[in-house]
C-alpha positions in Angstrom: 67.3 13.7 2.6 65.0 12.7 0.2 64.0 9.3 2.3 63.7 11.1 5.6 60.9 13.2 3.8 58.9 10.2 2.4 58.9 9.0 5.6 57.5 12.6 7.2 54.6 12.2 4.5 54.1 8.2 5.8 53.2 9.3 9.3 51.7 12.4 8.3 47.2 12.2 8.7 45.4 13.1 6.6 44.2 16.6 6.0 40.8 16.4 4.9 38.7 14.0 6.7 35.3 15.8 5.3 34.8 14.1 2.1 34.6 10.8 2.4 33.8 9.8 -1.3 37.0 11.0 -2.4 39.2 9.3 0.6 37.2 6.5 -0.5 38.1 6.8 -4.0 41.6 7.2 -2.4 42.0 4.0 -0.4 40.0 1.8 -3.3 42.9 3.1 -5.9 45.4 5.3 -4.6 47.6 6.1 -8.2 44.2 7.8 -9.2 44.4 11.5 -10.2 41.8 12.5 -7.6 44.1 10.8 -4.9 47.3 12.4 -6.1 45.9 16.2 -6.4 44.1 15.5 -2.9 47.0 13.8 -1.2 50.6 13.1 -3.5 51.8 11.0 -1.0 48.9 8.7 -0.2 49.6 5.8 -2.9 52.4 4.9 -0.5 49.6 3.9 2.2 46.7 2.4 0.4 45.2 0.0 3.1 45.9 1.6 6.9 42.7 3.6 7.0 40.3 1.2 4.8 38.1 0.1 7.8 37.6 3.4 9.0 36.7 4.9 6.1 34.0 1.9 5.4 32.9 2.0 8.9 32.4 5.5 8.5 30.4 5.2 5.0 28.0 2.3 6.5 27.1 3.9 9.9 26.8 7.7 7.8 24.2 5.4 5.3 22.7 3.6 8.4 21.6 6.5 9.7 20.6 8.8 7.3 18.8 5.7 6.0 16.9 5.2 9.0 16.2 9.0 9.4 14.5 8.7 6.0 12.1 5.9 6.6 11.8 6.0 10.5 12.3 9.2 11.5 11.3 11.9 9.1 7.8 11.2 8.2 5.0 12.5 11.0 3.1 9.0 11.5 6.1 7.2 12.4 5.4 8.7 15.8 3.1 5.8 16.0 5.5 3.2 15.3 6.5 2.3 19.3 2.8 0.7 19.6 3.8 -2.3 17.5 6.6 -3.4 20.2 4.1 -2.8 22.8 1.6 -4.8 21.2 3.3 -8.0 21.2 4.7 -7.2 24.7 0.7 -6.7 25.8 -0.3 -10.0 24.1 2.4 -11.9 26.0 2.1 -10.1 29.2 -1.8 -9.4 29.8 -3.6 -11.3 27.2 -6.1 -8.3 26.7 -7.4 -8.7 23.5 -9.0 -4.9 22.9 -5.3 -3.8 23.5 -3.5 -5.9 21.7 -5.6 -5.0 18.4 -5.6 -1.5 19.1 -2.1 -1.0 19.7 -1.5 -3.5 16.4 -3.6 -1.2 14.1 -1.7 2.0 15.4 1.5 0.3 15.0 0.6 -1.3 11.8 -0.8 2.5 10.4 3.5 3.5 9.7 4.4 0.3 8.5 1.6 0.1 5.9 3.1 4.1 4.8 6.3 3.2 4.6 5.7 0.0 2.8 4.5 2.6 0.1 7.3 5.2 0.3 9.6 2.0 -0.3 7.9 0.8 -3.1 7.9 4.8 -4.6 11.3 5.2 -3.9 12.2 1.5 -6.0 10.1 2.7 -8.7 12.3 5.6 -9.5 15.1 3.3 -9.9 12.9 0.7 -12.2 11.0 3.0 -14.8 6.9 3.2 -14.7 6.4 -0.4 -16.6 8.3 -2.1 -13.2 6.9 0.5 -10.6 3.2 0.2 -11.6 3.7 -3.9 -11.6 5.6 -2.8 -8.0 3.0 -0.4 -7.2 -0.3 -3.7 -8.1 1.9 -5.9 -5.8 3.1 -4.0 -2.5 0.2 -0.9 -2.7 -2.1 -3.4 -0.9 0.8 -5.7 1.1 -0.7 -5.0 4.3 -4.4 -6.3 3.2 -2.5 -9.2 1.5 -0.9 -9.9 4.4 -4.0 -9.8 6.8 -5.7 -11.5 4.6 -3.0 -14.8 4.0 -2.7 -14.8 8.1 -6.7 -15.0 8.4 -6.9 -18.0 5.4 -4.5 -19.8 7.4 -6.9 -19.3 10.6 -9.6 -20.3 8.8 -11.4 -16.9 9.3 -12.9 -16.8 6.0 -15.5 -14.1 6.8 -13.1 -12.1 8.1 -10.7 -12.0 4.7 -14.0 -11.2 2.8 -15.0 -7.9 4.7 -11.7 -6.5 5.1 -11.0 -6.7 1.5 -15.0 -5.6 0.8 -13.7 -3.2 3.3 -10.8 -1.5 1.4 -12.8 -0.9 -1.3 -15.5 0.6 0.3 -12.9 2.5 2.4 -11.1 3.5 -1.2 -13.8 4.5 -3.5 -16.2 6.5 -0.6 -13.9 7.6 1.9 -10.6 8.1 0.6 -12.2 9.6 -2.7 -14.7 11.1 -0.7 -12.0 13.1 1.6 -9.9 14.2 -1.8 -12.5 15.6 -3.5 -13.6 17.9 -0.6 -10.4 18.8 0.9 -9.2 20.0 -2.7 -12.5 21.5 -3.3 -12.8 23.7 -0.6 -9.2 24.9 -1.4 -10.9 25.6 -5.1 -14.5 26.2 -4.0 -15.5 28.7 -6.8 -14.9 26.0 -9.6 -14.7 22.5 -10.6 -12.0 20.4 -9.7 -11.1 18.4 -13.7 -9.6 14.8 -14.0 -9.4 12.3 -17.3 -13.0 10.6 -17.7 -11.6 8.3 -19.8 -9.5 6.3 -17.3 -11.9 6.5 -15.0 -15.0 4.7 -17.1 -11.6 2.0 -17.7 -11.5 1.7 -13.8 -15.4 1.5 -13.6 -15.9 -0.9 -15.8 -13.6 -3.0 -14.5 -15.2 -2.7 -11.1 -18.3 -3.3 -12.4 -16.8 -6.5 -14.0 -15.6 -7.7 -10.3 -19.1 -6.8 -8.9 -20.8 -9.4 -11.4 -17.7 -11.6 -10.3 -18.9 -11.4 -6.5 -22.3 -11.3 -7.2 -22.9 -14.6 -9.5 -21.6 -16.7 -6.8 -23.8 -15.3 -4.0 -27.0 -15.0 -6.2 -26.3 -18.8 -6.9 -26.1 -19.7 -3.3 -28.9 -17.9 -2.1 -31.4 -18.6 -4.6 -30.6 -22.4 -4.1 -30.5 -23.3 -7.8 -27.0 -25.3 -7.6 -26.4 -28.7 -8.9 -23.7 -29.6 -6.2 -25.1 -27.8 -2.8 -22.1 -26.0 -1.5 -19.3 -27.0 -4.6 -21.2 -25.0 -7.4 -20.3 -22.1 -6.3 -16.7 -22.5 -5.0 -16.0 -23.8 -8.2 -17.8 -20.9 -10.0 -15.7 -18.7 -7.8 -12.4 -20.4 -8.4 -13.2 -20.5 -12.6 -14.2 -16.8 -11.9 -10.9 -15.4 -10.0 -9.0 -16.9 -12.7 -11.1 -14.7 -15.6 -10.4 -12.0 -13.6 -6.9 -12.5 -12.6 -6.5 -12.5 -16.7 -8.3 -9.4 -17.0 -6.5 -7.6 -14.4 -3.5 -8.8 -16.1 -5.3 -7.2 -19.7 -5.7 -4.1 -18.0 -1.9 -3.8 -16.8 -0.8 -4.2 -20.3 -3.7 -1.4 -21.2 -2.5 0.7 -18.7 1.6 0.5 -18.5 1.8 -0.4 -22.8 -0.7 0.1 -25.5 -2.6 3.0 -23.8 0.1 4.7 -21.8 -0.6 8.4 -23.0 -4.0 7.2 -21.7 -2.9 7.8 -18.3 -0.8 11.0 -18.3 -1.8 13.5 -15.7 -4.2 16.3 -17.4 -3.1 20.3 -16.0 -6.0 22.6 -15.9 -5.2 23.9 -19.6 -6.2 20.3 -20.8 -2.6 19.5 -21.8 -0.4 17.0 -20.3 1.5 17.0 -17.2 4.9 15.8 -17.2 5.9 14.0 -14.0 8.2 15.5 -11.8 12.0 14.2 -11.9 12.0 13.6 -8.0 15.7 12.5 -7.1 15.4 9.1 -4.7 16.4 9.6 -1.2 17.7 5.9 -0.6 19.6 3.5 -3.2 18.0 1.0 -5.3 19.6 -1.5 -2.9 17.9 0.6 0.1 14.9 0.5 -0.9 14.8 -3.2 -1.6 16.0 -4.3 1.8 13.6 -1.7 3.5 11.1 -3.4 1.8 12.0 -6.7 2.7 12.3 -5.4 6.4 8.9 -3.7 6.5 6.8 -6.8 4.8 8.5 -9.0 8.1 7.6 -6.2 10.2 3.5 -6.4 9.1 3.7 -10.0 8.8 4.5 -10.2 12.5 2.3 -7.5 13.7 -0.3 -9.1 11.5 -0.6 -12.3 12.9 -1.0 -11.1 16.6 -3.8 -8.6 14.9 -5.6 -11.3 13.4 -5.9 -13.4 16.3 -7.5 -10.7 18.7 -10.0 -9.9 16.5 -12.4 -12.5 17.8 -11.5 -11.2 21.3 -11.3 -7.5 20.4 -15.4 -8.0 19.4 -16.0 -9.4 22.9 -14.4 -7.2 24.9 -15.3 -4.0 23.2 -18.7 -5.2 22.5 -18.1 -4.6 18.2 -19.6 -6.9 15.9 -16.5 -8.7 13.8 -18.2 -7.1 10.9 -17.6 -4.1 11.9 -14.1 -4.1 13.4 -13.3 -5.9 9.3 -15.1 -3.8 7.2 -14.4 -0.6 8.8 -12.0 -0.6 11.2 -8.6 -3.0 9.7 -9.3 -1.0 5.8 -8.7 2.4 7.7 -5.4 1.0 8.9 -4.3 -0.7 5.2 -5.5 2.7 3.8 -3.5 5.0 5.8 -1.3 5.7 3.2 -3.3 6.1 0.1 -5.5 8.6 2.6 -2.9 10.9 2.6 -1.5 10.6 -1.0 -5.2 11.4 -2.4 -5.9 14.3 -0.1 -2.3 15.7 -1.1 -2.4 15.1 -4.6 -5.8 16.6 -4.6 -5.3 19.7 -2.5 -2.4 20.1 -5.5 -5.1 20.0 -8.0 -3.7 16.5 -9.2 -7.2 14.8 -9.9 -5.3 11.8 -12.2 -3.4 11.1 -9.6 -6.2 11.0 -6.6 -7.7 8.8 -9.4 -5.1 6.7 -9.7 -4.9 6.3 -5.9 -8.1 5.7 -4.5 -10.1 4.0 -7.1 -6.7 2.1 -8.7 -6.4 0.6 -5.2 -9.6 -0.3 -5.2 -9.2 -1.9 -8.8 -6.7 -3.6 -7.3 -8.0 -5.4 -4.6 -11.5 -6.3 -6.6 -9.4 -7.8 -9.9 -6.5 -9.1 -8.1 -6.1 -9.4 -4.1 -9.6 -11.0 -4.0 -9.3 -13.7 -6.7 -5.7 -14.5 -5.3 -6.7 -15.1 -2.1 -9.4 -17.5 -3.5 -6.6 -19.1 -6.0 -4.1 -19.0 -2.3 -7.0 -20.6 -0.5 -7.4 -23.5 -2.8 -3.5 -23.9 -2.6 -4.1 -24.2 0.9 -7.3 -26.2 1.1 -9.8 -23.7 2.1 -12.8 -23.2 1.2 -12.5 -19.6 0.1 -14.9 -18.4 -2.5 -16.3 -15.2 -3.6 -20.0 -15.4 -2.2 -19.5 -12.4 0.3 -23.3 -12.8 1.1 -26.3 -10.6 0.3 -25.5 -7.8 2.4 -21.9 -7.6 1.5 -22.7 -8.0 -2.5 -25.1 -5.5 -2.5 -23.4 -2.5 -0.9 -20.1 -3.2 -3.1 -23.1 -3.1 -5.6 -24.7 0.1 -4.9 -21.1 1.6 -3.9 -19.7 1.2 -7.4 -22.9 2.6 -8.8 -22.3 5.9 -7.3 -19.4 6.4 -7.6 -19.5 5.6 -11.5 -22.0 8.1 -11.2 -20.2 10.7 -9.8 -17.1 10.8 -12.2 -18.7 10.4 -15.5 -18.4 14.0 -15.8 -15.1 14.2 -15.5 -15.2 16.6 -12.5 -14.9 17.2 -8.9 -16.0 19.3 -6.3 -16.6 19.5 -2.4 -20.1 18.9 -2.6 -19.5 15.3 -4.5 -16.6 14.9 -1.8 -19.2 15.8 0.9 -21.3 13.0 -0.2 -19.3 10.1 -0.4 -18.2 10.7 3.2 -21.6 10.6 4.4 -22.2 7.7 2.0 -20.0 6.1 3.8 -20.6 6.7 7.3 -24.4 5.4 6.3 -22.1 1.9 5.3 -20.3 2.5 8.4 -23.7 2.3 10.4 -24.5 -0.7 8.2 -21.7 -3.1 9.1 -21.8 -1.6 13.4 -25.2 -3.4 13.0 -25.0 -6.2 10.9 -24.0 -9.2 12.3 -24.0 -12.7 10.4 -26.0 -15.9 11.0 -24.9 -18.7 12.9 -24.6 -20.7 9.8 -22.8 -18.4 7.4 -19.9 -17.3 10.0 -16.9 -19.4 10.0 
């Protein structure tokens, strides 16, 4: 009697097919006490339902997975024009379409490069995520840029990354401080002064990096016509890969309280405990898949550029200062303006003029260090025009936080600050002898 009733439980389902952790649990080690409370009998039939149960826990992760980073977010809307890009380049050959369907289709990837990186970063601490945060924040100009040195189009790796720093420190910034000032237009918008005079120095330091080169070259005072001055600039990235390197340590070590978020009382903020939507595991392959995904797309948008400027009649200038930042930036434009609109000043800070740290003490003086692995001549004379609006950019906006406060009127003029830039660069085209 006993037997026939073992049997009964043997071909008997089970009951609750809801909860797949515990069934999990279950099949991995049925003699455990959660398998015997849930189901007594279900040690005597540890491997019949073992692919269905992990066929069900990989597609449920698949998809909530792609939900997440595909789905869920508003821009991804935009994400079909990178498909339809490559399919234009290979079936029409129109250049104009091909680069604007690759910047709209780049636009999501570069945001959800980001929300990768943020979502590894929870999983790492804030010594690993801000090293995370210095390497992927500014992939997709990396990216562009290393596809560009391999083409040769050195020009067009110097304004884009001139370009995302112009497009960080007057528009981005520019965009934050009005938006969260009209929300608070009765009073003054307050950040930490002190890490921003860190950032502006630093700035200023990559400014006199950029500068020395082009000053040399222009004022034709070198020994070696044409090697003073990519050696100057290869002896110079290095100072400032080293200082950029300094000001990690500064920021994520030895001066970390430095960099805690200020409330409007003046005391601390303590950073929200957000609970990661994907694994650690997640977020590392998503990363992986995103950085192919803009490496692709890249290369196809670097190499209508040149026809892009024909056919729409753009100068290249233009279409690299301006027009390939906006798309790298994408992200960072909406963190800043969020963050702001939240009265989170530190962290618009660390945002829009961190980025543009960034780029200026570490994505520029790689890509000269990468172009001398690679046997270009990459240096950092970005010409007279180039050197002097960086110049006059970093001035004013030095100038504007040195009081430690924002408002929409300080917003209002960095926007139009930079569409004066904007106008700059749609006229400015370079001489025969300077373009490569």
């Amino acid at each position: 009697m006993g037997k026939s009733s073992i049997s009964v439980i043997e071909m008997e389902p089970l009951e609750d097919k809801s909860n797949l952790q515990s069934e999990a649990e279950i099949l991995v080690n049925p003699s455990s006490p959660v398998a015997i409370k849930m189901h007594p009998a279900s040690h005597f039939r540890p491997l019949i339902n073992v692919p269905r149960v992990a066929f069900q826990w990989i597609r449920n992760r698949l998809l909530k997975n792609i939900y997440v980073v595909l789905i869920k977010a508003k821009i991804n809307v935009l994400l079909p024009f990178g498909p339809l890009a490559v399919v234009l380049h290979y079936v029409t050959g129109n250049h104009g379409l091909v680069f604007f369907f690759s910047m709209l289709g780049i636009a999501p990837l570069a945001e959800r490069l980001g929300f990768a990186t943020e979502q590894l970063a929870c999983y790492t601490g804030p010594t690993v995520g801000g090293l995370l945060n210095a390497t992927f924040g500014n992939a997709t100009e990396m990216i562009i840029s290393i596809y560009a040195l391999k083409h040769g189009m050195i020009r067009v790796v110097q304004q884009s990354l001139l370009g995302s720093i112009l497009s960080n420190m007057l528009l981005v910034l520019g965009c934050a401080f009005f938006c969260g000032g009209v929300i608070r237009y009765k009073k003054d918008q307050s950040f930490n002064k002190a890490t921003a005079v860190v950032n502006s120095g630093l700035l200023l330091m990559a400014v006199m990096g950029i500068m020395f080169p082009a000053v040399l070259h222009f004022t034709h005072s070198e020994v070696h016509v044409g090697k003073s001055e990519l050696a100057l600039s290869r002896f110079s990235s290095c100072i400032m890969l080293v200082a950029y390197a300094s000001y990690l340590f500064f920021q994520l070590k030895s001066h970390r309280d430095l960099y805690n978020p200020v409330g409007e009382e003046g005391g601390q903020v303590e950073d929200s405990d957000e609970e990661p939507e994907i694994t650690q595991w997640e977020a590392i392959a998503w990363l992986a898949f995103l950085t192919v995904s803009v490496s692709l797309l890249s290369e196809y948008l670097v190499n209508a550029i040149e026809g892009a400027s024909d056919s729409l009649n753009v100068p290249v200038a233009f279409i690299s200062v301006i027009l390939l930042p906006i798309v790298g930036n994408a992200a960072e434009h909406a963190s800043a303006i969020m963050f702001a609109m939240k009265n989170k000043l530190d962290l618009t800070l660390g945002v829009a003029i961190g980025s543009s740290t960034q780029i200026a003490m570490f994505l520029i003086p790689f890509c000269v260090v990468v172009g001398w692995i690679m046997g270009k001549d990459m240096d950092l004379n970005f010409q007279l025009f180039e050197t002097a609006t960086l110049f006059i950019t970093v001035v004013v906006v030095a100038f504007m936080l040195q009081e430690g406060t924002a408002n929409y009127l300080k917003g209002l003029m960095l926007m139009l600050c930079y569409l004066i830039v904007a106008a700059s660069f749609f006229v400015h085209v370079d001489p025969p002898k300077s373009g490569n």
